[in-house]
Backbone as CSV, one residue per row, in Angstrom:
resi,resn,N_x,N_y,N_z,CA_x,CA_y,CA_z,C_x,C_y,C_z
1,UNK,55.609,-31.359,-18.330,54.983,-32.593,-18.759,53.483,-32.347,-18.876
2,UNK,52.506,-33.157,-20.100,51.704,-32.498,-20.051,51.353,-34.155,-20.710
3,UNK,50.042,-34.654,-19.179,49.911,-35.524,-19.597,48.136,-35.980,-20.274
4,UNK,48.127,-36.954,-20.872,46.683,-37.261,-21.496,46.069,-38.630,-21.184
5,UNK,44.927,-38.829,-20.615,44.422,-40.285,-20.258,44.058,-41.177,-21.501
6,UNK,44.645,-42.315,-21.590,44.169,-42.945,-22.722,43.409,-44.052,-22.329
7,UNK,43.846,-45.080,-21.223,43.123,-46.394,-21.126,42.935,-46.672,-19.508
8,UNK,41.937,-46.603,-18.864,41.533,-47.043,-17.591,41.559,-48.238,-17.694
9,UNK,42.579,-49.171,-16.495,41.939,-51.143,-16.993,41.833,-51.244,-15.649
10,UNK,40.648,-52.435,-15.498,40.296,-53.025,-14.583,41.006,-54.374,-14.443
11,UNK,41.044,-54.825,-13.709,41.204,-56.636,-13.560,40.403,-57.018,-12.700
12,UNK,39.596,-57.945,-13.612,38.312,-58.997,-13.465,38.572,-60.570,-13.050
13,UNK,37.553,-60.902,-13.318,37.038,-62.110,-13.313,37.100,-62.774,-14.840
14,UNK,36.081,-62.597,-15.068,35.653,-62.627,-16.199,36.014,-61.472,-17.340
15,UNK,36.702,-61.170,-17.960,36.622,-60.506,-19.189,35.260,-60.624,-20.011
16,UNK,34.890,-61.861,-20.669,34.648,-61.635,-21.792,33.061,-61.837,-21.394
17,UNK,32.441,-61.701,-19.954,31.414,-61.484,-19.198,30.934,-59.966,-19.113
18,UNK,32.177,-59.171,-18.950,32.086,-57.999,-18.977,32.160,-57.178,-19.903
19,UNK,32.558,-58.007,-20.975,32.883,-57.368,-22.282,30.902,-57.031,-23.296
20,UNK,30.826,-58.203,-22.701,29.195,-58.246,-22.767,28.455,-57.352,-22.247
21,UNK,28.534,-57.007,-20.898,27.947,-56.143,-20.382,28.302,-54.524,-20.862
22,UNK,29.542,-54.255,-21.430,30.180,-52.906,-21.381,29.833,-52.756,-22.825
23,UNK,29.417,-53.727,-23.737,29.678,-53.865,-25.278,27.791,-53.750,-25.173
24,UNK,27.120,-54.504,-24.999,26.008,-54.564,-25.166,24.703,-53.477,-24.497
25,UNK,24.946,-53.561,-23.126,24.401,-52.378,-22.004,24.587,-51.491,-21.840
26,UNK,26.202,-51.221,-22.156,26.508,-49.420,-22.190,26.756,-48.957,-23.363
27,UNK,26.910,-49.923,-24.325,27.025,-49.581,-25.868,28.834,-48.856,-26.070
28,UNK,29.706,-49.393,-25.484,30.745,-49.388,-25.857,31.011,-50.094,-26.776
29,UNK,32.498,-49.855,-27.786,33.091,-50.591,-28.867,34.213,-51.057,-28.721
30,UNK,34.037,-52.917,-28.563,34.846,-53.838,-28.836,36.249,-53.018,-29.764
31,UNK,37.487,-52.817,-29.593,38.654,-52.231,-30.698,39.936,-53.301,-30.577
32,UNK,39.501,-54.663,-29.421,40.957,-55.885,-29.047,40.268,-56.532,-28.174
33,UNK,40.370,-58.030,-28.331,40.346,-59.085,-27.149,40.975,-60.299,-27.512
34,UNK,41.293,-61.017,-27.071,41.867,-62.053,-26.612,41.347,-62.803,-25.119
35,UNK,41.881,-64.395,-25.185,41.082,-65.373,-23.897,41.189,-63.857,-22.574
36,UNK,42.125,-63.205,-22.079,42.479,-62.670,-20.817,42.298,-60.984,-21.473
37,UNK,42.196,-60.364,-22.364,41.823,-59.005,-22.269,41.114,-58.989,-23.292
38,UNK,40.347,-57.313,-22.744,39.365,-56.903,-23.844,39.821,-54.995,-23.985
39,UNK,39.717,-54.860,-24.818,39.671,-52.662,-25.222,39.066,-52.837,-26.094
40,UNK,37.767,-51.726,-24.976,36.847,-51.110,-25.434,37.081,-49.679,-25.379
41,UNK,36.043,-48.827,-26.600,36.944,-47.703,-26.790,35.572,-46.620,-26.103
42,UNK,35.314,-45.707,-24.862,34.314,-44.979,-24.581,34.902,-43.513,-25.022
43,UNK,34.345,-43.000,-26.301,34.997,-41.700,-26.383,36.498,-41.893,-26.844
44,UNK,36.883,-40.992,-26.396,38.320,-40.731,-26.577,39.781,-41.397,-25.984
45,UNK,38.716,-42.524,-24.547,39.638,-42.987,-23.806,39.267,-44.432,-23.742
46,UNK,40.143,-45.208,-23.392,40.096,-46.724,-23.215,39.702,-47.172,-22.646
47,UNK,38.580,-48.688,-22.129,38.479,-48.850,-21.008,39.089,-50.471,-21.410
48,UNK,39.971,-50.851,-20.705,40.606,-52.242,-20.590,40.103,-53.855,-19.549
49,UNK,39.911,-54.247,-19.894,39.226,-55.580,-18.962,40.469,-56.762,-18.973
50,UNK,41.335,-56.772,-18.098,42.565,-57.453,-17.608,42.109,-58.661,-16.991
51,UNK,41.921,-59.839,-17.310,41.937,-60.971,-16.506,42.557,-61.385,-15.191
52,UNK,42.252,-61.181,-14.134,42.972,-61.376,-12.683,44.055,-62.857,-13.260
53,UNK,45.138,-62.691,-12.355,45.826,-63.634,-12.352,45.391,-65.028,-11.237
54,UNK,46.266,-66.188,-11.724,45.373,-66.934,-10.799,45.765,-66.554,-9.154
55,UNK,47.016,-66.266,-8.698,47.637,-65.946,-7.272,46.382,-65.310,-7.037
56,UNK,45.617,-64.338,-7.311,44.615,-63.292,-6.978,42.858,-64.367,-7.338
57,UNK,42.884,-64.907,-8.501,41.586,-65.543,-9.013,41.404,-66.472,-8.044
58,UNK,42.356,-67.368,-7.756,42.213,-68.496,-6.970,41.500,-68.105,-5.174
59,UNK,41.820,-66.896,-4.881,41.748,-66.612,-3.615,40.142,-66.195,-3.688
60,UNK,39.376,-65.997,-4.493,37.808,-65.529,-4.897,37.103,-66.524,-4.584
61,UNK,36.478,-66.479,-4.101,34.898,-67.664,-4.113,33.703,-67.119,-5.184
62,UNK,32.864,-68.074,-5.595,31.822,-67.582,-6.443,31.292,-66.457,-6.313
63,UNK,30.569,-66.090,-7.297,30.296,-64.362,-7.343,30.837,-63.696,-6.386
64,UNK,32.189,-63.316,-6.282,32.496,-62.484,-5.808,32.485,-60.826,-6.492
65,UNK,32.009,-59.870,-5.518,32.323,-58.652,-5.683,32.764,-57.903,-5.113
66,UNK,33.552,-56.894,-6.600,34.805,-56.089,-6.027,34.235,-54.825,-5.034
67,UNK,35.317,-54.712,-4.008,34.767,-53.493,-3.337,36.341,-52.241,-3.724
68,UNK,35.631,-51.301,-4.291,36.727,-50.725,-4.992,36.803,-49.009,-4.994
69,UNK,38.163,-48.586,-4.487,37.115,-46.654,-4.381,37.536,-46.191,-5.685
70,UNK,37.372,-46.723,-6.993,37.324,-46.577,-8.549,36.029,-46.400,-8.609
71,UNK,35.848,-45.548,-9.728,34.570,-45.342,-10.285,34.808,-44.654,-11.613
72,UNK,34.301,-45.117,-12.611,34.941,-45.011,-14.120,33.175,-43.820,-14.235
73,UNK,33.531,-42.704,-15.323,32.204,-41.585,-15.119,32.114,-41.928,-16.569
74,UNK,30.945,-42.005,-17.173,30.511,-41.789,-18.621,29.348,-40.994,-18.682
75,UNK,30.070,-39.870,-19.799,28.872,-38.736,-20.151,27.606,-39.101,-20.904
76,UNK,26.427,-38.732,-20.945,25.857,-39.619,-21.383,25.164,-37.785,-22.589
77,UNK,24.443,-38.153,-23.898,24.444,-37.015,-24.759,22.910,-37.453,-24.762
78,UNK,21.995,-38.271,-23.832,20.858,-38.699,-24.261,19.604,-38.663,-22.576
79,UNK,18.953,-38.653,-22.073,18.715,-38.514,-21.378,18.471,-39.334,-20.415
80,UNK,19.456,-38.889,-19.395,19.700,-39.322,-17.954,18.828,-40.444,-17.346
81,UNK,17.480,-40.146,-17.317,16.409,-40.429,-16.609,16.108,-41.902,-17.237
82,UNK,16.103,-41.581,-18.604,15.523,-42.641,-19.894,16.383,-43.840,-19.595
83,UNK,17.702,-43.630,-19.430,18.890,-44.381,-19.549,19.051,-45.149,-18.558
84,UNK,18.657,-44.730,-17.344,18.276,-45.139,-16.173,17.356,-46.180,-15.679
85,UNK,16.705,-45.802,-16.494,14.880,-46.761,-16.651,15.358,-47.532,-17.108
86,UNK,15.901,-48.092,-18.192,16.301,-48.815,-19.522,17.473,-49.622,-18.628
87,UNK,18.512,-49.249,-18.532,19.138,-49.976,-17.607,18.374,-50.646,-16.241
88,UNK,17.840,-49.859,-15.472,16.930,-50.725,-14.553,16.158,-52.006,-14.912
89,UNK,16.045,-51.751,-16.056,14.824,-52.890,-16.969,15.619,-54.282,-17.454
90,UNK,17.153,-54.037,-17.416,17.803,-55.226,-18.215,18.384,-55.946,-16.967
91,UNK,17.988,-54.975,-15.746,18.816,-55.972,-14.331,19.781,-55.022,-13.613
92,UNK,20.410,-54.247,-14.069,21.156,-53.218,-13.988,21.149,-52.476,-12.916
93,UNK,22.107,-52.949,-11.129,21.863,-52.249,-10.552,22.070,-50.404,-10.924
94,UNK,21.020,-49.485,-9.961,21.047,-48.319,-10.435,21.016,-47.841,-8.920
95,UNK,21.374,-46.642,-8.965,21.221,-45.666,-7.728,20.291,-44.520,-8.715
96,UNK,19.982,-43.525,-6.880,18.779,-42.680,-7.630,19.728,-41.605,-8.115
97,UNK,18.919,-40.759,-8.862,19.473,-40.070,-9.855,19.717,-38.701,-8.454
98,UNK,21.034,-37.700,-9.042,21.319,-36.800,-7.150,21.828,-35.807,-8.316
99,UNK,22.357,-34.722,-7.529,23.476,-33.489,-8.387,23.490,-32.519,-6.926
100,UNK,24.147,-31.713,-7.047,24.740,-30.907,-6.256,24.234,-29.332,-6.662
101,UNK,24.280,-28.403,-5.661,24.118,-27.081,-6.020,25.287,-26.468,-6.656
102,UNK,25.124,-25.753,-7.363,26.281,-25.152,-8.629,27.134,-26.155,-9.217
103,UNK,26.276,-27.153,-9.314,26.946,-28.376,-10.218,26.328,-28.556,-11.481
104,UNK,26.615,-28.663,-13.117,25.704,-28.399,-13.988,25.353,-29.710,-14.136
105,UNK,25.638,-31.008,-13.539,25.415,-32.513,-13.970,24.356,-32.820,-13.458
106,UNK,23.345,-34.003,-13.997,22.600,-35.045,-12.872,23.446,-36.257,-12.765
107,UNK,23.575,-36.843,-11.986,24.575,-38.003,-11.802,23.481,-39.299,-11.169
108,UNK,24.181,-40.572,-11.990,23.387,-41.565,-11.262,24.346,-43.407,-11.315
109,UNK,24.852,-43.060,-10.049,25.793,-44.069,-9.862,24.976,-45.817,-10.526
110,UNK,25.888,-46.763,-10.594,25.092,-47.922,-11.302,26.690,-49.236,-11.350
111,UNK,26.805,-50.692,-10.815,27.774,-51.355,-11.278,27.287,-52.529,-11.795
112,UNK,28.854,-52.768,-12.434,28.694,-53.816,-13.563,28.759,-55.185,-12.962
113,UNK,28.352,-56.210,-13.452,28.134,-57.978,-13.182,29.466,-58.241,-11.985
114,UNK,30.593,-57.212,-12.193,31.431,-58.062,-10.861,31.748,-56.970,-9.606
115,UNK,30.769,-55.758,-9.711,30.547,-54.834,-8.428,31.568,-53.848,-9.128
116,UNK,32.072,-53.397,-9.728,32.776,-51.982,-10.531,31.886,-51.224,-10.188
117,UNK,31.794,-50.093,-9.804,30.921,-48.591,-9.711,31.152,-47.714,-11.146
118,UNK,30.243,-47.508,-12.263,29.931,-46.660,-12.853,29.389,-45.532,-12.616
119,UNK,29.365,-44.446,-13.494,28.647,-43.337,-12.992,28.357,-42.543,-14.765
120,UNK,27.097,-42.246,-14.304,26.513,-41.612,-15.476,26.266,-40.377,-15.256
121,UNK,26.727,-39.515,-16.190,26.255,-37.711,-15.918,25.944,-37.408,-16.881
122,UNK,25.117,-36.031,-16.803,24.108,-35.813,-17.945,23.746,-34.266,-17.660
123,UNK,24.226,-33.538,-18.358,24.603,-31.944,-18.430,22.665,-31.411,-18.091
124,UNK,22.611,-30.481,-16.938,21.083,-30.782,-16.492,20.772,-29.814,-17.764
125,UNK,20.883,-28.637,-18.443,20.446,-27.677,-19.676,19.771,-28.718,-20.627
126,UNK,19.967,-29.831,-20.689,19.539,-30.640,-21.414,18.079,-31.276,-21.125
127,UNK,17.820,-31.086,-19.532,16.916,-31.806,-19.076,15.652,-30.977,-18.700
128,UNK,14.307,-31.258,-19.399,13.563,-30.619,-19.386,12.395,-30.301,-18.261
């Protein structure tokens, strides 16, 4: 068996809150939505925004955030640092930028409006 990732989905709160944030801030592309889902397309793979059901919605109090050991990684082809700033600037929690020894990435963790953990990497040969 030889398998291939196509669509990571979350279940939210809000969809079409996040659809905003993932469509506008990270510059993903809208490809389906409806009132309860959204696919957006990052690359080659899916990222899905599933509307919580109410058994699960109902049990939330206002702004709630998710605590979750998910973390969705997007490569980034532009620079790390810049992207960072720029996101910091629109509200965008950010962590500091880290990498590892014999690791070729800079990495800089960051989540979205309902506490999701992103992560941005950025091939360091690139970085001057």
């Amino acid at each position: 068996m030889k398998l291939k990732l196509n669509t990571i989905i979350f279940y939210v709160q809000d969809p079409q809150r996040l659809k905003i944030f993932y469509r506008d801030v990270l510059g993903l592309t809208v490809v389906e939505e409806d009132d309860i889902w959204v696919l957006l397309q990052a690359g080659e793979v899916f990222v899905g925004l599933h509307k919580i059901g109410p058994a699960y919605a109902d049990k939330m109090t206002a702004g709630h955030q998710f605590d979750s050991n998910t973390k969705i990684v997007f490569e980034l082809d532009e620079d790390i640092q810049l992207v960072r700033k720029q996101l910091l600037e629109q509200g965008v929690p950010m962590r500091e930028l880290k990498t590892f020894d014999n690791y070729d990435y800079w990495l800089c963790d960051g989540t979205d409006p309902e506490g999701n953990v992103f992560q941005l990497k950025y091939r360091k040969q690139n970085l001057a």
